[in-house]
C-alpha positions in Angstrom: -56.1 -12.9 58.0 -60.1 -13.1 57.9 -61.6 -10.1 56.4 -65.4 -9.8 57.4 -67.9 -8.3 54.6 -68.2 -5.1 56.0 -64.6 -4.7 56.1 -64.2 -5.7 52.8 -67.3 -3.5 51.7 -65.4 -0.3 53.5 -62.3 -0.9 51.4 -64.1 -1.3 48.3 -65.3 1.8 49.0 -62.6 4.1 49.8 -60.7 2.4 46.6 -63.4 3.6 44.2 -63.7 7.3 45.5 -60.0 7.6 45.6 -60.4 6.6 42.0 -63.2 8.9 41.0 -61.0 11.8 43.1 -58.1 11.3 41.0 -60.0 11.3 37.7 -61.7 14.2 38.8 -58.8 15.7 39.4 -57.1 15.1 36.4 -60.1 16.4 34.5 -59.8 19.3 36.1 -56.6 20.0 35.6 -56.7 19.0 31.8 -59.7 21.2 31.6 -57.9 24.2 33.5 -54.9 24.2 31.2 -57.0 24.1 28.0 -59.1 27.0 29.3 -55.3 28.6 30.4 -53.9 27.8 26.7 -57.0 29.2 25.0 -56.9 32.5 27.0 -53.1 32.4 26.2 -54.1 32.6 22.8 -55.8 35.7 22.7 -52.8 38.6 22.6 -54.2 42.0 24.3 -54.4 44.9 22.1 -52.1 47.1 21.9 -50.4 49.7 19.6 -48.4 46.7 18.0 -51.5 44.5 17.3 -54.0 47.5 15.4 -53.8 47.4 11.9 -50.8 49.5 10.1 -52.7 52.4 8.9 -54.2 52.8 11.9 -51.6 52.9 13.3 -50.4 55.3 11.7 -53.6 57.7 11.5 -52.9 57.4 15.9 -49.1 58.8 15.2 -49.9 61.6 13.1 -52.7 62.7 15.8 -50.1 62.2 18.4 -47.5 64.1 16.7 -49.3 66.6 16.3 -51.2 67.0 19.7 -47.5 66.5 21.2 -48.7 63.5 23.3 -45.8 62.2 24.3 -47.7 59.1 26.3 -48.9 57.7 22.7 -45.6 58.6 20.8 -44.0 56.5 23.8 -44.6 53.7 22.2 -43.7 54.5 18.8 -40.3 56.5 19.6 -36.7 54.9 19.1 -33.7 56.1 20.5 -32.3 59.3 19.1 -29.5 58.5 17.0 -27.6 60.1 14.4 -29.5 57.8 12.2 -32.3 59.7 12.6 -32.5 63.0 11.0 -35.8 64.5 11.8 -36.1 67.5 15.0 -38.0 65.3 17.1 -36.6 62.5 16.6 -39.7 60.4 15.9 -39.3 57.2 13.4 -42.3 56.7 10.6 -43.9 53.1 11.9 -42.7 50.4 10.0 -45.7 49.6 7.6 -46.4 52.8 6.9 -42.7 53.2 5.4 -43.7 49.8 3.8 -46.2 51.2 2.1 -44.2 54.5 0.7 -41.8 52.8 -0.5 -44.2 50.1 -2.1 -45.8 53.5 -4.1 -42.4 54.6 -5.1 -41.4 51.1 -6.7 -44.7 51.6 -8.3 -43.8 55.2 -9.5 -40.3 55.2 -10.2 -37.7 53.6 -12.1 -34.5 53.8 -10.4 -36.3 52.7 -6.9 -37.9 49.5 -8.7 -34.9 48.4 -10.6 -31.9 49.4 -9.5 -29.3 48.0 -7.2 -30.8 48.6 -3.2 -27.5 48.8 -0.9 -28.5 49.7 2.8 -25.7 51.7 4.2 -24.0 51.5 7.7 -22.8 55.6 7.3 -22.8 58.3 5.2 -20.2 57.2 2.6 -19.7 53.6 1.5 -17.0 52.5 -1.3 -17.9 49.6 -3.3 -15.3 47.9 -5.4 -16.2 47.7 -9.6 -14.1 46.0 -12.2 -12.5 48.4 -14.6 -10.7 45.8 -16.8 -10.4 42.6 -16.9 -7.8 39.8 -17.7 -6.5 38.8 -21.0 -5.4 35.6 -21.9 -2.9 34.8 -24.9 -1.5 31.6 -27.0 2.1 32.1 -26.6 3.1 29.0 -28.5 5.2 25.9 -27.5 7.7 26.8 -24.9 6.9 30.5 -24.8 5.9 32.6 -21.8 2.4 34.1 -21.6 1.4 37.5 -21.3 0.4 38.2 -17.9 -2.5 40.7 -17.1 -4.1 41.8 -14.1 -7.6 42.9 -13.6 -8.4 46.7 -13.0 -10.2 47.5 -10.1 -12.0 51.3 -9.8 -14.7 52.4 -6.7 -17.8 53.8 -6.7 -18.8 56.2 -4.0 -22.1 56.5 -2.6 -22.4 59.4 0.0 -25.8 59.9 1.5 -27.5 63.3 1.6 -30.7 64.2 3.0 -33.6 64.3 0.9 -36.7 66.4 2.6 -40.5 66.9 2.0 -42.5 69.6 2.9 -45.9 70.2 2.9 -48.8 72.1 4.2 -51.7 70.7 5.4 -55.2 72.2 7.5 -54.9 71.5 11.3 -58.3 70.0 11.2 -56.9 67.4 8.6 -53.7 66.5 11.5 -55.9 66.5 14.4 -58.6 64.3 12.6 -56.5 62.0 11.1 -57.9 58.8 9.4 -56.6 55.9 7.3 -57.9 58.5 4.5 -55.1 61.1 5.8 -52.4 58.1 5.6 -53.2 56.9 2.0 -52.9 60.5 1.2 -49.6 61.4 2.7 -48.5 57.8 1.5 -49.3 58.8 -1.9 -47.7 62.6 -1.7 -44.7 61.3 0.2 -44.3 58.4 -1.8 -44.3 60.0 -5.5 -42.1 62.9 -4.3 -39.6 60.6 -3.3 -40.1 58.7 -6.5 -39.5 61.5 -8.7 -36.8 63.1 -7.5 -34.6 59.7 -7.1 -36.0 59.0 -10.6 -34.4 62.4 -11.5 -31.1 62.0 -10.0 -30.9 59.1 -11.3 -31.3 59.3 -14.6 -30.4 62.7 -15.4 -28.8 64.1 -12.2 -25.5 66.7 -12.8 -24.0 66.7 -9.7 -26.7 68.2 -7.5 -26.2 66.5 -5.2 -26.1 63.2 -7.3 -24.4 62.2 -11.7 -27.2 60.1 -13.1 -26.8 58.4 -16.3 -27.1 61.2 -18.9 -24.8 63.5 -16.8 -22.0 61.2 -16.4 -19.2 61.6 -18.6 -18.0 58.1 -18.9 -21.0 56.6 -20.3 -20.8 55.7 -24.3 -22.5 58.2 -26.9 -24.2 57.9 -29.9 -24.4 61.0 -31.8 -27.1 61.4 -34.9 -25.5 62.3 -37.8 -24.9 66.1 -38.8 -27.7 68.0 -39.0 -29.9 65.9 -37.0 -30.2 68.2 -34.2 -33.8 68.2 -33.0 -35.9 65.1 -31.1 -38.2 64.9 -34.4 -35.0 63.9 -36.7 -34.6 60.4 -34.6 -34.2 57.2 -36.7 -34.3 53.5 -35.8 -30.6 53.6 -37.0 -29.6 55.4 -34.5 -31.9 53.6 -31.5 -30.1 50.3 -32.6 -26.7 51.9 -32.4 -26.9 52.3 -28.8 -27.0 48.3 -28.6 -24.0 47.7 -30.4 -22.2 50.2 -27.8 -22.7 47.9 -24.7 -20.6 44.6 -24.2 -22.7 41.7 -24.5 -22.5 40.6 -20.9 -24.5 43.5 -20.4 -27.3 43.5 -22.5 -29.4 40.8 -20.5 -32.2 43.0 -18.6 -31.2 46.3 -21.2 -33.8 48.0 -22.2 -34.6 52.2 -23.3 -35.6 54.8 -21.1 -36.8 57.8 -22.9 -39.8 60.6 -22.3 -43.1 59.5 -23.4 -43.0 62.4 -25.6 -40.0 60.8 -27.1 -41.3 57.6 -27.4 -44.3 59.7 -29.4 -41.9 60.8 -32.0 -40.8 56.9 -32.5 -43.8 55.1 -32.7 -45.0 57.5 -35.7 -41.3 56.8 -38.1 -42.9 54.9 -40.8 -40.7 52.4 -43.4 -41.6 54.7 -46.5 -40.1 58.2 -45.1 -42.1 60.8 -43.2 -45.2 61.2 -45.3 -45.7 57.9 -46.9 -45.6 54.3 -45.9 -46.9 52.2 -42.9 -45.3 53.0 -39.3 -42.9 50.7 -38.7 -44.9 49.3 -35.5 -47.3 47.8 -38.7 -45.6 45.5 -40.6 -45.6 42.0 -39.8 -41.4 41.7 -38.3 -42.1 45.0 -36.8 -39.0 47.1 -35.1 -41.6 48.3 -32.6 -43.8 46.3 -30.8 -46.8 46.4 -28.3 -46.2 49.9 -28.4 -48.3 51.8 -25.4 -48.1 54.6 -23.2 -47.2 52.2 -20.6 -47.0 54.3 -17.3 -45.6 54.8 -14.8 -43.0 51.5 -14.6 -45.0 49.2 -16.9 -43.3 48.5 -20.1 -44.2 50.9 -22.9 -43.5 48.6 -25.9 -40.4 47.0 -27.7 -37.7 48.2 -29.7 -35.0 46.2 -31.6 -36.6 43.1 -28.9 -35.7 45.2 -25.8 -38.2 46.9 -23.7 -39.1 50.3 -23.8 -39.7 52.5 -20.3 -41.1 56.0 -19.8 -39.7 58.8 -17.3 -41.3 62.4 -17.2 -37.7 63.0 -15.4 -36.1 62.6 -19.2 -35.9 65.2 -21.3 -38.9 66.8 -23.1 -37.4 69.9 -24.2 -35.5 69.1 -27.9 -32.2 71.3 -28.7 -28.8 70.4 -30.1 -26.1 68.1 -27.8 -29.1 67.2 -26.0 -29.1 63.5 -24.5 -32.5 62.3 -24.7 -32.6 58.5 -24.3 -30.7 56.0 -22.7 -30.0 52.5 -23.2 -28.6 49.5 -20.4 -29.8 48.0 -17.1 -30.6 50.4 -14.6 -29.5 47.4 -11.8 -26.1 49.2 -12.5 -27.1 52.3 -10.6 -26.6 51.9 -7.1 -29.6 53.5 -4.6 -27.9 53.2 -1.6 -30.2 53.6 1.4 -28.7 55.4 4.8 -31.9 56.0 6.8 -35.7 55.6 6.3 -38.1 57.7 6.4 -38.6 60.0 9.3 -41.8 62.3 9.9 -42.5 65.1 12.2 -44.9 68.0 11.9 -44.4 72.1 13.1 -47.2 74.6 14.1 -45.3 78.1 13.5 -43.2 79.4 10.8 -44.1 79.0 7.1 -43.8 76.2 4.1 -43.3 78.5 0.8 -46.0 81.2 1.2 -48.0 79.6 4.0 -48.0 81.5 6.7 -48.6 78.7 9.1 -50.0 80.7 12.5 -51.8 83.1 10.2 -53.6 80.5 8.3 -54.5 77.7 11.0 -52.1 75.0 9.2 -49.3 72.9 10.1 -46.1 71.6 8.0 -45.7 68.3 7.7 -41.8 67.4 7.0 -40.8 64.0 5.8 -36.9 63.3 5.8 -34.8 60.2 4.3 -31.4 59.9 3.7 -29.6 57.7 0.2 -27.3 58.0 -1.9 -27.1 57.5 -6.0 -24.3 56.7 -8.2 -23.9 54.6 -11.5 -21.9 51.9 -10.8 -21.0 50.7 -14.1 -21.3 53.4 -16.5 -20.1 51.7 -19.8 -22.8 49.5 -19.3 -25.0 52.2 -20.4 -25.1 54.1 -24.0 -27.2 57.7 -24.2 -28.0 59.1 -27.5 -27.7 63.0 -28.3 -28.5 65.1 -31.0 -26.0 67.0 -33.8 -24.3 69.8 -32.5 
């Protein structure tokens, strides 16, 4: 078949612009879906997206103007899990952030055993005694044994905060406001678990020094008072724990207490160098080391501080304890919650009379020592 030029000229043609329409196209499309993946990229903002305290700073102003459209987006579903009257759950970081402040303030939040609970009362199994084993000798039976199991119950109880706090504070509410209630909430919270834990009597929670199966060192008679302390009777509490519970041990004593140590000196009370002097010293790096830093060493295991210990000397008075505080378990039923109220009164505050608001914060744990011959106390002469 004889194709004239001009023929051949119009195919030509219509071969190179339905080239250059296709790469067109696909440009455009490759350039569409990079413009569509970029805007993809960029997430609207929303409640979700603005920074935690903020975040927060919006939910106290919306709890307390009652703005139900805001606190929309921060409400959960009213469950029993979630003690507080309205119902409203704490956002996530700031809770973070309490309970980051009450690791940093106390104790039994930082180092013992965290157990989040599915319902009020959990049992957890502990080993009371264990197996024996025996040599019987050539054809002999051996003595069987069987380990001893005992429980531990935790059994949440409510735990709540109240404050007062200007209405002008509420309805002007800043990151400033946050880090302030973090820092109230937080060290309240600290405290009292602190307290309960170490020294608790049943109100609503044993802590060490109140339980009666943990081991006791008594000073010798006469010895009644925090002053009469010795170093003897700080290294008996080691040999009362079995040694697969000394790793992580340490003392938890009042600073005050831990005063009164520091100042025994090798030669007797008025002559001599403190024992913290000499070159193998039985106290070492000795500071006020506040709140959960360590304070020192003694006998090679660390010394902590509580202002929940005792202060106040007398005779059968536990003052200091010895063991791992991983043996108390802080179980965990429910978060925090906050809400705040506009009538009624918080101690002597008359709210309505006074322009203020209460601010409640609720959370629900339990505390129990879960193995308590894993800790020795010492107490004064009767």
């Amino acid at each position: 078949m004889d194709i004239t030029a001009d023929e051949l000229k119009g195919m030509i043609n219509e071969a190179t612009k339905a080239n250059i329409d296709d790469a067109f196209k696909t440009r455009e499309d490759t350039l569409v879906k990079s413009i569509d993946d970029k805007f993809a990229s960029f997430k609207p903002v929303t409640e979700k997206s603005v920074d935690g305290k903020e975040r927060m700073a919006t939910f106290i102003k919306a709890v307390y103007n009652k703005d139900n459209a805001i606190l929309s987006t921060f409400r959960k579903a009213m469950t029993e899990s979630t003690g507080s009257a309205g119902g409203f759950v704490v956002p996530e970081e700031f809770t973070a952030e309490v309970y980051r402040i009450v690791e940093d303030f106390g104790l039994i939040a930082k180092m013992a055993t965290r157990i989040t609970m599915g319902s009020d009362t959990m049992n957890i199994p502990t080993l009371s005694t264990s197996v024996s084993i025996s040599y019987p000798g050539e054809a002999l039976a051996g003595t069987e044994s069987q380990p001893v199991l005992a429980q531990v119950q935790l059994l949440a109880k409510t735990c709540v905060g109240l404050t007062a706090m200007s209405n002008e504070l509420l309805a002007d509410a800043n990151v400033s406001v946050v880090d302030l209630l973090a820092q109230l909430f937080a060290e309240a919270i600290a405290g009292e678990v602190d307290s309960q834990g170490l020294v608790g009597t049943g109100a609503p929670f044993t802590g060490i020094l109140g339980n009666a199966s943990v081991n006791v060192v008594t000073m010798a008679t006469g010895f009644n008072t925090f002053a009469s302390v010795t170093l003897a009777d700080l290294r008996d509490l080691i040999t009362q724990i079995k040694p697969w519970a000394l790793q992580g041990a340490g003392y938890v004593m009042n600073r005050t207490v831990w005063a009164i140590i520091q100042k025994i000196r090798t030669g007797g009370t008025n002559s001599g160098d403190f024992f913290g002097a000499s070159t193998n010293a039985v106290i070492v790096g000795a500071t006020q080391g506040m709140p959960t830093a360590t304070a020192g060493f003694l006998w090679g295991y660390p010394v902590y501080l509580s202002d929940k210990m005792p202060t106040t000397t007398g005779v059968s008075t536990k003052f200091v304890l010895f063991g791992n505080l991983k043996h108390i378990f802080y179980g965990v039923r429910q978060e925090l919650s906050v809400d705040t109220f506009n009538s009624g009164s918080v101690g002597a505050i008359n709210l309505i009379d006074q322009n203020m608001s209460g601010v409640r914060v609720i959370a629900r744990h339990a505390i129990a020592v879960g193995l308590p011959t894993a800790f020795a106390v010492l107490r004064t002469a009767s």
